[in-house]
N, C-alpha and C positions, 0 to 999 in steps of 0.2 A: 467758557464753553457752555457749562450749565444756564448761563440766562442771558449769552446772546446765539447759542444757535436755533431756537425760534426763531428769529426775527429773521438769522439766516437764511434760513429755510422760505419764510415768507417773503423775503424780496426775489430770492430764485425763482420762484414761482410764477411770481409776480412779472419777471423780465422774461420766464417760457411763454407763459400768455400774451405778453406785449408783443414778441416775437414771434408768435404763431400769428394774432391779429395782423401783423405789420404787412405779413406774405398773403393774407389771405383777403380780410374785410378792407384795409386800407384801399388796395390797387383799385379795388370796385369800386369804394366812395370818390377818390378822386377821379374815375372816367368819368364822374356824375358833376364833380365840384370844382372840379377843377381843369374848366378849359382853356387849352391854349389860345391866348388871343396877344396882338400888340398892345404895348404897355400904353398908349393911350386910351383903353377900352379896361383898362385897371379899375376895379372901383375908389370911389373918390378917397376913403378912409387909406386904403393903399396907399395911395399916391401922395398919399398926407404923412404918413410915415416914411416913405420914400425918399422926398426931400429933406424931410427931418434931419433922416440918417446921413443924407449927403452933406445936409450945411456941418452937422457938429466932425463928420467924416474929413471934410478937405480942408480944413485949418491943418488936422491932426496930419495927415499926409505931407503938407508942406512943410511943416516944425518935427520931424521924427524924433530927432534928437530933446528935445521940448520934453514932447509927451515922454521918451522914454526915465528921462530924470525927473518928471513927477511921478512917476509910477512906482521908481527907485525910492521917491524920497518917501512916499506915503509906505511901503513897504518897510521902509528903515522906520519910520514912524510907529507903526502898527508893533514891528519889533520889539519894540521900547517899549511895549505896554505890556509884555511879555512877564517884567517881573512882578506886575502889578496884580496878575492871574493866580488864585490859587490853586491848590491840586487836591484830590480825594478819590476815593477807588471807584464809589457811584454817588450819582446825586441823592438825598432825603426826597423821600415818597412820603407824603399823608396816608399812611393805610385808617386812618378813620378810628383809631384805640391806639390803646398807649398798654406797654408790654414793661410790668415792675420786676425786678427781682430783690427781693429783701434777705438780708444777711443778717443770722442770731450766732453767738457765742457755739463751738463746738459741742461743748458739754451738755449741752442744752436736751431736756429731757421730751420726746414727745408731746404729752400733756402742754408745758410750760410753751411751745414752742406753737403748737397752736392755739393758744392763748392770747401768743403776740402777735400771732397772726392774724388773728381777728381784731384784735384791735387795730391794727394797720387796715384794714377793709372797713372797719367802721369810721377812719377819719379820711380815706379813701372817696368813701359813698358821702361824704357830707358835702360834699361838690356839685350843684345842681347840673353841673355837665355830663356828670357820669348817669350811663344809665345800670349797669352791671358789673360788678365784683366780683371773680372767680380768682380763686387760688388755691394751686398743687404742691402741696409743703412733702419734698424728696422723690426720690425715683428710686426705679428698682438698680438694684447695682450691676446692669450691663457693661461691659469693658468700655463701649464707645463714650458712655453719660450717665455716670455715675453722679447720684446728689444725695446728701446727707438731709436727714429731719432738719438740720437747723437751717435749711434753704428753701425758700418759696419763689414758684412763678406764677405773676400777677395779671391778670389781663383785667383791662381795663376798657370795658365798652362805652363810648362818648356818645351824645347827641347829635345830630347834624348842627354844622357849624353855627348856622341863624338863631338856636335857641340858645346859643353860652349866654348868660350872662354877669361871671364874675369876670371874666375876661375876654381878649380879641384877639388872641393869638395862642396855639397850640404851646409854645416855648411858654410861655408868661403861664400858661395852663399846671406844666409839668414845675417851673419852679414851687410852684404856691405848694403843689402836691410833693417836691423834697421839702419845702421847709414842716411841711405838717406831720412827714414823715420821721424829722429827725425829732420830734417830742419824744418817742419812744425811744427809752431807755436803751441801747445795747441792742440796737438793731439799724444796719446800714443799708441804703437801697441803692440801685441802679435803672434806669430809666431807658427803657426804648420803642421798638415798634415789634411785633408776634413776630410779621413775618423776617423783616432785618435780622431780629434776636436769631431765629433758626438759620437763615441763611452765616451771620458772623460764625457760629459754634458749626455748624456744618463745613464749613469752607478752612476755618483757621482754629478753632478748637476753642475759639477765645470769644465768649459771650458780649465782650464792648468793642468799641471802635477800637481800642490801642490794647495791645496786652503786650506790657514789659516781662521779658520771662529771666530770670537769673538763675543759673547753672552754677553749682558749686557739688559740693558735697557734707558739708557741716551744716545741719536744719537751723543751727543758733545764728552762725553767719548768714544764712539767708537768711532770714529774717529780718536779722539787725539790718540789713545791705538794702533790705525791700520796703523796708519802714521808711529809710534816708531818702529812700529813693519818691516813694510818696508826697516824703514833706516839700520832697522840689518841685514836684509835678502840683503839688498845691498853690505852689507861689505861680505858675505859668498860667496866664491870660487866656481864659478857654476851656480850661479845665476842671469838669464834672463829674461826680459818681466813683473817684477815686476809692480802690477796694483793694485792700492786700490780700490774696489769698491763704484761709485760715490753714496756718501748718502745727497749730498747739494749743494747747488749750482743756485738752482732755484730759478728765481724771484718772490715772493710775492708781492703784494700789499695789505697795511696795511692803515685800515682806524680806528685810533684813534678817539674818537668822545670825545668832550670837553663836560661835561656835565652841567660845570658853563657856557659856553654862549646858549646853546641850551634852557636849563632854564629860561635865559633870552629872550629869544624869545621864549618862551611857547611852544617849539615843544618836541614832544614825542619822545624818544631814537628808540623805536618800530620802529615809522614810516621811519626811514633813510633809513633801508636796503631798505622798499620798493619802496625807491625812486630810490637808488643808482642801486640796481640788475639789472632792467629791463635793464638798459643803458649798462650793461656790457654782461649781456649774456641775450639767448633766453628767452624770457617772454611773454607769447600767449596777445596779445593786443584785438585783436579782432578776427572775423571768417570771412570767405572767402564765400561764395556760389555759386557754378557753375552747376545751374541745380539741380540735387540730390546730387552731392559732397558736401561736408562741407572742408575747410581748415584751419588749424589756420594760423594766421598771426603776427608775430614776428617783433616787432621794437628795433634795439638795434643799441648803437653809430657805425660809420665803425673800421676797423682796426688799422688804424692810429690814431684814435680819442682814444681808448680804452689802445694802447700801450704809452699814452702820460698823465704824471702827472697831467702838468698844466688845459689840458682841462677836465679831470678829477674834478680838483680843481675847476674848474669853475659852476658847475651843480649846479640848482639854487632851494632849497629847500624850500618847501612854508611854510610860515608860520599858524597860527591860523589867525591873525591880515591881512590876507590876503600880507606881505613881502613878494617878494622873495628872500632868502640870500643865496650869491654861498658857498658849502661846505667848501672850503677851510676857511671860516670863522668861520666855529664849527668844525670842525676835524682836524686832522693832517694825511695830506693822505702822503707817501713816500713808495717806493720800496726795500723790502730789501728781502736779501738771507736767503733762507728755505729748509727746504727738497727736494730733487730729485725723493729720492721712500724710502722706509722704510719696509726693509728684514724681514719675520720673518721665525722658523727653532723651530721646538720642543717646541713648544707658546711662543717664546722668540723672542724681535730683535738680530740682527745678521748683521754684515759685515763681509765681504772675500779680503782676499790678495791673490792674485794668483799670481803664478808664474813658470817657467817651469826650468828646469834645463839644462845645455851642456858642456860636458866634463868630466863629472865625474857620479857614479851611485847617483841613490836617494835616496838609505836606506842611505847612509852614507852624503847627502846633510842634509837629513830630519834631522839625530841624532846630527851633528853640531849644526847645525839653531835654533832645542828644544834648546840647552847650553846655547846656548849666546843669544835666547830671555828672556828664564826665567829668565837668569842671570840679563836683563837690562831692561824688559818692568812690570813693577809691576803692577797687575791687581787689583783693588778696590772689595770689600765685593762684592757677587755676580754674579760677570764677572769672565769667563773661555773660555780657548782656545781649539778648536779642529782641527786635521788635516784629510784633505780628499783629494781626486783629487785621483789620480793615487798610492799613498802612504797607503791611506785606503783602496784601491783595492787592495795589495802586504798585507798587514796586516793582510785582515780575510781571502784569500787565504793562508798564510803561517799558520794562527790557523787552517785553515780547513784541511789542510797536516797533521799536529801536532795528528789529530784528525785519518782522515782516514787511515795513513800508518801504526800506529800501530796495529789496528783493522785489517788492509790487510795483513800485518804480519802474525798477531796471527791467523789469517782464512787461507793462507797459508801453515801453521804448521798444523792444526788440519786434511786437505786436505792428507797433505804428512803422519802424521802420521796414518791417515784408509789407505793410499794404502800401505805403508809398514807393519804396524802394530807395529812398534819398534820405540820409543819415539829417540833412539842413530842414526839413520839414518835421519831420521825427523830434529836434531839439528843440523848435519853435514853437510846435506844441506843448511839451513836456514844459516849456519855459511859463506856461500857465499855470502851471501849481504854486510855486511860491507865491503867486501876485494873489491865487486864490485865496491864501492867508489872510489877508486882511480884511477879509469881510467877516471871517469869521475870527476873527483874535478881537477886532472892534466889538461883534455882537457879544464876544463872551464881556470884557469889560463891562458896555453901556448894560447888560443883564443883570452884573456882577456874579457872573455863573464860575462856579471853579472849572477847574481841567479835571475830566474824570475819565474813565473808561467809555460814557455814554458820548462825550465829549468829542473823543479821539475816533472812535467810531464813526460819527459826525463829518469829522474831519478826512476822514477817508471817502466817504460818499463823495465829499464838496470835491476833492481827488477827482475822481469819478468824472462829475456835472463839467468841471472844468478843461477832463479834458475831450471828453463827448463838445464840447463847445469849439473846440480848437479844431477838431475834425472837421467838423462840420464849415467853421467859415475855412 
């Protein structure tokens, strides 16, 4: 609905006009052009098409049966070519730039993170195609589009086609641009187009063509499940940009607390955090006064102090007996890897493989990929796979066809049938849509165009022309 009811909009319009014209300016130009005269007073170009039509007309006439079983048989033929067609939700637009998204490690600091990000723009712009480099490393954390510092989005503005000269093709453009991407260390990319990009994430939540999402509830099993699941999507002919979505990787600090020496020193479990907190993040200490203002005032270790174990280890915890004993003497403080962020999707966690396709259509990437994951990633009691991206847009567009063209049909028929009044005219027309198939099932082959939404659309007008054509003779 979002980007075919313009077009909606503009053919209705388009057929009020024709329709106003038809009742109004028509009648008048043809008292002008069109007079009635005996068809020997036809002009000659007429009457040249007039036999035309007769001689290829009265063979057909006299063989019905003939012509009807070639009509059949190229039908049945055109058929045939049916499996040969692939499928996808919309055809690839040249919007004229190429839309990056580069992936760094979770943990990844600010600083460091635009670091790598520029160096990714500096071998970016080494491309005499490119004229301009911009890139947004994170977004504000809104519910709808939330992005971490360790994410950037790339836009990449090109030259007009005629001046490339490393290459001749947009595809051959973007490869060259992943392999110079993968030099950098610990940073994975993804490749598409501004506005595609915003329309995917808008529509299906999933920034690539394909987004495998797994539901489970164990972060370790998804993971492991979605790793398996990558290295199969690796091996399948077509497959680009593959990205597991980061669920780990973030530093923790973990403070085990020994509760046999704490005991021995008569300090309460309770009391640690309150000791330990204030030093690591904001904790109002005291209040400020400036006149009528009031301020709180926050004392907490610097950065450097905070990012470091051992001084950490060292914070001196007071005893009852008036001691003070450094932490590291009752706890076991050390850093380890934890969660990144933690999906969820229909009250369930969830991770996403995404990935985009190039060279081949995606109904027939997607129905491989199903095969030989189910065949080789075994999901535990629980956990279930689903596919989305651009694959679930072409799915409930192709159910909602399934749905609407037969009902168009059938409302069609019942149309034809009040203007004629004879159910044998009504069927004779309608018997013009299949045959129309084949002109358009041949164009898509000899194009080698997939089946898309654009497509079926298409195929509905030619509906339409075909049977406006049958009215009429």
């Amino acid at each position: 609905g979002r980007l075919f009811s313009p077009l909606a909009f503009t053919i209705s319009f388009a057929l009020l006009g024709s329709l106003i014209l038809s009742l109004t300016l028509v009648p008048t130009l043809c008292t002008f052009f069109l007079k009635q005269e005996p068809m020997d007073h036809d002009p000659l170009h007429i009457r040249w098409l007039k036999q035309l039509y007769l001689v290829t007309l009265k063979p057909c006439v006299r063989r019905p049966w003939l012509v009807v079983l070639i009509a059949l048989a190229a039908l049945g033929g055109s058929l045939a070519l049916v499996p040969r067609i692939g499928t996808e939700f919309l055809p690839a637009l040249d919007e004229g730039s190429i839309a990056v998204q580069t992936f760094r490690i979770p943990s990844i600091s600010l600083p460091q993170s635009l670091a790598l990000q520029t160096e990714a723009e500096k071998l970016l712009k080494r491309f005499p195609e490119v004229i301009d480099v911009v890139s947004k490393t994170g977004r504000a954390d809104i519910a709808s589009d939330p992005m971490g510092v360790e994410l950037s989005d790339v836009i990449v503005t090109l030259k007009p086609h005629e001046e490339w000269t490393t290459t001749k093709s947009k595809e051959e453009l973007v490869e060259k641009m992943r392999e110079a991407l993968a030099e950098l260390p610990g940073v994975a990319s993804s490749f598409s187009q501004p506005i595609a990009l915003r329309v995917d994430e808008l529509v299906s939540g999933v920034k690539s063509a394909i987004g495998i999402k797994i539901f489970g509830e164990d972060l370790a099993v998804l993971k492991q499940r979605a790793e398996a699941v990558a290295r199969v999507l690796g091996k399948v002919p077509g497959a680009t940009d593959i990205n597991v979505e980061k669920v780990s990787g973030l530093a923790y600090l973990e403070i085990e607390i020994d509760r046999d020496k704490i005991a021995r020193y008569g300090i309460n479990v309770a009391d640690l955090p309150n000791v330990i907190a204030p030093t690591l993040r904001d904790t109002e200490a005291s209040k400020v006064y400036e006149g009528l203002k009031v301020f709180g005032l926050a004392v907490r270790f610097p950065e450097s102090a905070r990012d470091d174990v051992e001084t950490i280890r060292e914070i001196l915890i007071p005893s009852p007996g008036g001691a003070l004993i450094p932490l590291g003497q009752l706890a076991k403080v050390t850093v380890s890897e934890g969660p990144a962020q933690i999906s969820r999707e229909m009250g369930q966690r969830r991770i996403v493989i995404e990935c985009n396709v190039a060279g081949r259509d995606l109904g027939g990437f997607v129905a491989e990929a199903q095969v030989k994951i189910d065949a080789v990633v075994k999901l535990p009691a629980g956990y279930f796979i689903t596919w989305g991206g651009q694959f679930e847009n072409q799915q409930r567009a192709m159910k909602r066809f399934a749905i609407v063209v037969p009902i168009t049909i059938a409302a069609i028929f019942l149309l034809l049938f009040s203007s004629f009044n004879s159910v044998k005219q009504a069927i004779l027309i309608i018997l013009n849509i299949p045959f129309a198939l084949i002109g358009g099932i041949i164009a898509l082959v000899v194009g080698e165009f997939n089946l898309s939404v654009s497509a079926s659309v298409g195929f509905i007008a030619l509906f339409g022309v075909a049977v406006l054509n049958g009215v009429v003779m």
